[in-house]
PLY file of the C-alpha trace (Angstrom):
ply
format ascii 1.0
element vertex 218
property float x
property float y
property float z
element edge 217
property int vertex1
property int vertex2
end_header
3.85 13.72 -2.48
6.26 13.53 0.47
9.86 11.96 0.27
10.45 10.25 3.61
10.80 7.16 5.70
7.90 5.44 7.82
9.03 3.01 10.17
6.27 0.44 11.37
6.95 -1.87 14.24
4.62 -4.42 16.07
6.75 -6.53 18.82
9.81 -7.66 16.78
8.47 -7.73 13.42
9.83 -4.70 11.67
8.94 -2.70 8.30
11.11 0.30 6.34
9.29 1.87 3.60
10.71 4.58 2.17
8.61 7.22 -0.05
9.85 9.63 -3.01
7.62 12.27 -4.05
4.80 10.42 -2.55
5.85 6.70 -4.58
7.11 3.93 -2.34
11.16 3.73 -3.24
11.89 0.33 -1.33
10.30 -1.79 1.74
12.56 -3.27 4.02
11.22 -6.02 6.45
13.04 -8.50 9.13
10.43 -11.23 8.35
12.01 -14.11 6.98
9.51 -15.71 4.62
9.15 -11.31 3.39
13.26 -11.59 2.14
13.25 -11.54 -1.59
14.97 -15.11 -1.87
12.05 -16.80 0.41
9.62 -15.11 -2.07
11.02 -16.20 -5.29
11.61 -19.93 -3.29
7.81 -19.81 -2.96
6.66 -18.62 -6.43
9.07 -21.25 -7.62
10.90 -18.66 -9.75
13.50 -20.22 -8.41
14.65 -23.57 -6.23
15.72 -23.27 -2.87
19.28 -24.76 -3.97
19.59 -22.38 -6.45
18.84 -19.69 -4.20
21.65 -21.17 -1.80
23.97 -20.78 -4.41
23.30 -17.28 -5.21
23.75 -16.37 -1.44
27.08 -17.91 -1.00
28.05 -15.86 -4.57
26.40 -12.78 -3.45
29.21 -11.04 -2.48
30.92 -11.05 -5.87
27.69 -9.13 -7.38
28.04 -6.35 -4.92
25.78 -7.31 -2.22
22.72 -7.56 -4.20
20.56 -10.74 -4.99
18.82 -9.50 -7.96
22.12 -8.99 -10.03
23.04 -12.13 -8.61
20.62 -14.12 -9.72
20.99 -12.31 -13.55
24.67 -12.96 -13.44
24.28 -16.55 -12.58
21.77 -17.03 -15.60
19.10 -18.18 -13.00
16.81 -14.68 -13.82
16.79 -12.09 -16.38
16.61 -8.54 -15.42
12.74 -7.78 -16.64
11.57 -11.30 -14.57
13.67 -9.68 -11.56
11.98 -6.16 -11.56
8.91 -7.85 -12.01
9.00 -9.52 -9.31
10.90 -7.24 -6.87
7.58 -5.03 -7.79
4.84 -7.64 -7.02
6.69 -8.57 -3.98
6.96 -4.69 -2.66
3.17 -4.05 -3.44
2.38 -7.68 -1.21
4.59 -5.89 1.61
2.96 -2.44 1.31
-0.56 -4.22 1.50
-0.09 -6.53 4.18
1.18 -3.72 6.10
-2.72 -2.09 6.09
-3.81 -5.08 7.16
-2.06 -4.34 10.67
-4.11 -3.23 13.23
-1.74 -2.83 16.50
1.67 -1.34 16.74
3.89 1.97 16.36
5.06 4.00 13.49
7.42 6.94 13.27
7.86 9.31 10.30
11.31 10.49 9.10
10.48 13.78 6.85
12.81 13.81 4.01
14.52 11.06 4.81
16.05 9.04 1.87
17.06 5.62 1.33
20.97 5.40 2.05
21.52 2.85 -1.08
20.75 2.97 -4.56
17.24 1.27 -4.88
16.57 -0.95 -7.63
13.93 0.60 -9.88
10.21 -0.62 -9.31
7.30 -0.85 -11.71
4.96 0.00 -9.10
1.55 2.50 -9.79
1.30 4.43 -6.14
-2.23 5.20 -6.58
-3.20 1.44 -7.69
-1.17 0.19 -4.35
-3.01 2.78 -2.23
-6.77 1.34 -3.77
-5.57 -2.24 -2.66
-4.87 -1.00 0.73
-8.11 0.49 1.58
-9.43 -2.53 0.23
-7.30 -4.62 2.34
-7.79 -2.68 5.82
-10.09 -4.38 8.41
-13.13 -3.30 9.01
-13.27 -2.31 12.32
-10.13 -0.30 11.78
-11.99 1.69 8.87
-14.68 2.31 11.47
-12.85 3.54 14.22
-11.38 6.35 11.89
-14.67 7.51 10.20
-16.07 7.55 13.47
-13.79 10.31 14.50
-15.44 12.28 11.97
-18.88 11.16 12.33
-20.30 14.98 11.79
-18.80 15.10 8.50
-21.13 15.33 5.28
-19.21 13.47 2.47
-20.04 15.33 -0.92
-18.32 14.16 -4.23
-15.19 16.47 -5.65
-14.68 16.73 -8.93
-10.97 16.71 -9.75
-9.47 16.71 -13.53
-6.25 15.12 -11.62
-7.06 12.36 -9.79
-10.08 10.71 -10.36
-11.40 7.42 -8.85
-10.79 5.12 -11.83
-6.46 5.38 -11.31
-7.01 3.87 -8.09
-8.08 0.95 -9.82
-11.17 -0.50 -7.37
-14.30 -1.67 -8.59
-17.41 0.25 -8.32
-14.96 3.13 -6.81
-16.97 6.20 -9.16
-20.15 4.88 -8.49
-20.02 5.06 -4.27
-18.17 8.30 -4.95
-21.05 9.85 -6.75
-23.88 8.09 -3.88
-22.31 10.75 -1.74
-24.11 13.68 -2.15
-23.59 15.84 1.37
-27.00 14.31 2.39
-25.89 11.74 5.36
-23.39 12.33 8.24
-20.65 9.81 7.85
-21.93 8.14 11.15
-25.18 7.95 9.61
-23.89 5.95 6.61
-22.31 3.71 8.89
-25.01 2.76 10.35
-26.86 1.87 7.27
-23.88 -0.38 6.33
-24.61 -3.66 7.08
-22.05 -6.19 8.09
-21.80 -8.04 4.17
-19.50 -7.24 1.42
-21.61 -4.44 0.34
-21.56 -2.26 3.22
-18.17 -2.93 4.32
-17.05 -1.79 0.35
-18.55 0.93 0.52
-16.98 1.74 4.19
-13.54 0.82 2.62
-14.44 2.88 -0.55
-15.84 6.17 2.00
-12.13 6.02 3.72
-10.37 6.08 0.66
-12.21 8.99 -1.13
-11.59 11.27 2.35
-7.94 10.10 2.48
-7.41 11.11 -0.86
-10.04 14.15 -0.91
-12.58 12.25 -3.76
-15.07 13.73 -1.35
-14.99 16.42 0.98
-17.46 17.78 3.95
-20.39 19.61 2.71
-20.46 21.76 4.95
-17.17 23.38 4.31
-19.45 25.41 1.37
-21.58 26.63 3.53
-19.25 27.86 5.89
0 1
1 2
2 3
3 4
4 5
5 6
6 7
7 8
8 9
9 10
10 11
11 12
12 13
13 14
14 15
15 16
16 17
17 18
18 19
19 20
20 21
21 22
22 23
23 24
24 25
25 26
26 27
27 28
28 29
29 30
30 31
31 32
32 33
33 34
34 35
35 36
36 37
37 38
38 39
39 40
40 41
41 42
42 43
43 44
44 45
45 46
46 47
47 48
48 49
49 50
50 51
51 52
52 53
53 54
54 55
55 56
56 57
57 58
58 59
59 60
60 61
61 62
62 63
63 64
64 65
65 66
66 67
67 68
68 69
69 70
70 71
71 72
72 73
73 74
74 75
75 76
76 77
77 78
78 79
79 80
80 81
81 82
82 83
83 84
84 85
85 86
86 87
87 88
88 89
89 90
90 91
91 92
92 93
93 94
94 95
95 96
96 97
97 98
98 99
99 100
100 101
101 102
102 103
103 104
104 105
105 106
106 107
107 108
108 109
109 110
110 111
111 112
112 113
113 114
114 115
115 116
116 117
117 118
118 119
119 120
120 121
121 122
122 123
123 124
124 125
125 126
126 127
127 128
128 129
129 130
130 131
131 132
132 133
133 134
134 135
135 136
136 137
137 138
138 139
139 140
140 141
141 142
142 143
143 144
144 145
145 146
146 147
147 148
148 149
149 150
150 151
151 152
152 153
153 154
154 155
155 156
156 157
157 158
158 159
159 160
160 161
161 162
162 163
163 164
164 165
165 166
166 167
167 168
168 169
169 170
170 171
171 172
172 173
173 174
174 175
175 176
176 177
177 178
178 179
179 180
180 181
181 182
182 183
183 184
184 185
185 186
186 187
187 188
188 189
189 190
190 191
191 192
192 193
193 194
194 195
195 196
196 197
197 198
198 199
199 200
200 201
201 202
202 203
203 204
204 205
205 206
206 207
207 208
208 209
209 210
210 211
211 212
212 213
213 214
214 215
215 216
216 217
């Protein structure tokens, strides 16, 4: 729920994500084939002279490539928020996929322009990147709470289904407080099965789905 900006570097590739309430606002990122043109070049939305064009007319739409391309006929506004979505969520998932680099958080921090609306579902974006993190990343962080008991919570808020990843309720509900995190890792094996349900234990903590048992007994 925090409003903020999270700076991620990794050598000299850059990423700006700014977060409203906990919803990701806008992603900025100095890769080249990231920019919104290069994307829209590669879906073929549009060709890459008529995305020449609309940079050399750019300034006449205020700076912005999205009104650009509607004022030029080349878009229309729904196929532009469409894809300015799709092409944030891509950003925000690669960015789990990273597994070196630095990050800095800016508490309260808010984007200094007026960011074009996105039809983005947090909690749907969050599912696809647990799904999308590595392994051995997922590993290294459960392992730091090996003693932990994961027992299912039972919230009328958020429930696994919004996160929109298969099979999400049932793993949720296999934890019952009766194995140490460490112990289910090492029944995981290294297939698609164990490493889902690895990817599907970090997301329930990270989003307290399931809690340590022994916090009742306590």
């Amino acid at each position: 729920r925090s409003t903020g900006h999270l700076s991620v570097s990794f050598g000299s590739v850059k990423k700006d994500v700014y977060f409203k309430r906990g919803v990701p606002e806008f992603v900025a990122s100095n890769v080249a084939s990231e920019l919104f043109g290069a994307y829209l070049v590669r879906e073929e939305v549009v060709t890459s002279g008529e995305l020449d064009m609309a940079l050399a007319v750019m300034p006449h739409f205020g700076g912005k490539l999205g009104d650009t391309l509607v004022g030029l006929g080349l878009m229309k506004p729904l196929e532009v928020f469409r894809h300015l979505s799709r092409q944030v969520r891509q950003k925000l998932v690669d960015l789990c996929t990273w597994t070196k680099g630095e990050y800095e958080w800016y508490e309260g921090a808010v984007f200094p322009k007026q960011a074009f609306p996105l039809d983005l579902d947090p909690l749907e974006v969050y599912g696809a990147g647990a799904m999308a993190t590595p392994r051995d990343t997922i590993v290294n962080w459960l392992l730091t709470r090996g003693e932990e008991r994961p027992t299912a919570v039972r919230s009328s808020i958020v429930v696994p289904e919004l996160f929109l990843v298969s099979h999400l309720r049932s793993w949720q509900e296999r934890f019952d407080g009766s194995r140490s995190v460490a112990e289910i890792i090492a029944e995981c094996g290294d297939d698609d099965q164990g490493t889902g349900q690895l990817r599907a234990l970090f997301l329930l903590m990270n989003t307290r789905l399931v809690k340590d048992a022994r916090e009742e007994s306590a």
